[in-house]
C-alpha positions as CSV (number, residue, x, y, z in Angstrom):
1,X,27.9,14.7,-67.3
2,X,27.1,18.4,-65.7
3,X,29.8,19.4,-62.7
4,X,28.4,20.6,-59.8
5,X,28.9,24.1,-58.7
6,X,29.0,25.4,-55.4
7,X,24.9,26.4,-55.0
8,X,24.2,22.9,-56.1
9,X,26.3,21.6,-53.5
10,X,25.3,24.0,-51.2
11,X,21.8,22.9,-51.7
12,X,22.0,19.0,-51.5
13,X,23.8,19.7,-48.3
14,X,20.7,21.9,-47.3
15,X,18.6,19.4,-48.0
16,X,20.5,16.7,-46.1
17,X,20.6,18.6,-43.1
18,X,17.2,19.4,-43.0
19,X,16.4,15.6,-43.8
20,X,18.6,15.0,-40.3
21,X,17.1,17.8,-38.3
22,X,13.5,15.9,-39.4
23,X,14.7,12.3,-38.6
24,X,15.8,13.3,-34.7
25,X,12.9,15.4,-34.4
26,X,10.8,12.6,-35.1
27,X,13.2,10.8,-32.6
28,X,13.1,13.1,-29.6
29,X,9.1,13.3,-29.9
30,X,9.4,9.8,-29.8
31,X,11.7,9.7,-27.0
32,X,9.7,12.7,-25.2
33,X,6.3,10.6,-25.6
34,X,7.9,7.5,-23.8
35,X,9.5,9.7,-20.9
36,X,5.5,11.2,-20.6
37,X,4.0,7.8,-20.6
38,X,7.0,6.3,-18.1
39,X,5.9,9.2,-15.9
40,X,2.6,8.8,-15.2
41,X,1.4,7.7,-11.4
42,X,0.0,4.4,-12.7
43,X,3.1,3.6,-14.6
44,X,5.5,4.5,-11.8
45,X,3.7,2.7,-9.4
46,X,3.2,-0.4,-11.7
47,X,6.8,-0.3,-12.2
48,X,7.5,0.2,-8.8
49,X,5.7,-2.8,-7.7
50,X,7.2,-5.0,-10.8
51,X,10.7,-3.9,-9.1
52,X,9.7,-5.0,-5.8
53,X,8.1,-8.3,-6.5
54,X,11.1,-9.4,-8.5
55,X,13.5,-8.3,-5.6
56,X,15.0,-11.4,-4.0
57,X,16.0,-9.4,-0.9
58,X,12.7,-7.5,-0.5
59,X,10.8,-10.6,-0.7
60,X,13.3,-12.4,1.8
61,X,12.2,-9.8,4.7
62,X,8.9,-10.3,3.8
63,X,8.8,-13.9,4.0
64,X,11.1,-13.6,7.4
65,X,8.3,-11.0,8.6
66,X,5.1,-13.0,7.5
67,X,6.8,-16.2,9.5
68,X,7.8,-13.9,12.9
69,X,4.3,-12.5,12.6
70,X,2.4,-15.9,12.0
71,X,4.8,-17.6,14.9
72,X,4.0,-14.7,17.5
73,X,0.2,-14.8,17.3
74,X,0.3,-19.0,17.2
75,X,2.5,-18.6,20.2
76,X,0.6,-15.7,21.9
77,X,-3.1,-17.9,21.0
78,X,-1.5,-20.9,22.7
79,X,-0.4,-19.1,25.9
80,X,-3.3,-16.9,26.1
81,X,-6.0,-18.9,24.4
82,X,-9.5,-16.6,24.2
83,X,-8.8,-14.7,27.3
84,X,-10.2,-11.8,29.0
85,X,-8.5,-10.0,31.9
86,X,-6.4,-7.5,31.2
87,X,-3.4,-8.6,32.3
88,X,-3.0,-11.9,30.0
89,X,-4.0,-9.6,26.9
90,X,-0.8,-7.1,27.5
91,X,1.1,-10.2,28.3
92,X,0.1,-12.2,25.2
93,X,1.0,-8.5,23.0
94,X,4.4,-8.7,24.7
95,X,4.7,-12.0,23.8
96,X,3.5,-12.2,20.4
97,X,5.8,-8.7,19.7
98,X,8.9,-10.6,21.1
99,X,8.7,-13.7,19.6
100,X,7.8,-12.5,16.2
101,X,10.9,-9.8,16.4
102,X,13.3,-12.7,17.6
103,X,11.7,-15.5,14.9
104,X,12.2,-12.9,11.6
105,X,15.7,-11.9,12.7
106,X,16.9,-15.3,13.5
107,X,14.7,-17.8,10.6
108,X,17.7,-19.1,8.9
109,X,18.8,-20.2,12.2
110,X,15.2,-21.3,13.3
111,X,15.5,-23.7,9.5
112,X,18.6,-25.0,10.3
113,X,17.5,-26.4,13.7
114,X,14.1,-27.6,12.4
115,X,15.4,-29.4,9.7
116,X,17.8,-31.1,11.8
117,X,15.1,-31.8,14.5
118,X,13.0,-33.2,11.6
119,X,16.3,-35.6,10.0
120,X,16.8,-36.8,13.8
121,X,13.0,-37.9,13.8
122,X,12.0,-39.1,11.2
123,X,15.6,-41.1,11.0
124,X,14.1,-42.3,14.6
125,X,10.7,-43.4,13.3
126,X,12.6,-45.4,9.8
127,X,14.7,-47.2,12.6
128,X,11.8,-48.7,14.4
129,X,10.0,-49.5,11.5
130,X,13.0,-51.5,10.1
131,X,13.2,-53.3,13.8
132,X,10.1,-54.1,14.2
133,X,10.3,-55.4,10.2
134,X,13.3,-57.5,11.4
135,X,11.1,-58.7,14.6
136,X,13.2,-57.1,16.9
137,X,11.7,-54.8,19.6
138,X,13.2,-52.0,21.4
């Protein structure tokens, strides 16, 4: 078996180097390529809408907005109905505004008390049901 000298040496460690400098060449075109295609407008904005429909919070507020909203015009339609004059149209706004700003801040609590509401009643209507089942009226 030959021994190596030094310019053999020197040369496989030439080669190996340049082998390396190839490999993360390759890898930082690769990595350049994805940063390109991560920065494009459709991608950033497809990514930014993945992010915010998979936010629990973001869609929270909606939900709390959507419900103030939908309450507000239902209450301002009830009040107001289809009318004309002036007066009942900025008072049915006002209305509408206020209610759906106080229903999206306070909907937990606006839950809570319509769940109980609902547990009282329909608690109510099973109790009459099993009296008048039992043939005893109230």
């Amino acid at each position: 078996m030959k021994t190596k000298n030094q310019t053999d040496i020197l040369n496989e460690l030439i080669v190996s180097t340049r082998n390396r400098r190839n490999y993360e060449l390759e890898s930082l075109k690769e990595e350049f390529h994805g940063v390109c295609e991560s920065l494009k407008p459709f991608n950033l904005i497809k990514e930014l809408f993945h992010d915010a429909t998979n936010s629990p919070e973001l869609k929270h507020n909606l939900t709390n907005g959507a419900v103030g909203l939908g309450t507000g015009f239902l209450l301002k339609k009830l009040l107001t109905g289809n009318s004309k004059t002036f007066g009942k149209k900025i008072l049915g706004n006002v209305i509408q505004f206020g209610v759906a700003n106080l229903v999206s801040k306070h909907v937990d609590e606006i839950k809570t008390i319509g769940k109980h509401l609902f547990n009282r009643i329909s608690e109510s209507i099973l109790v009459k049901k099993d009296t008048r089942k039992n043939g005893l009226t109230i």
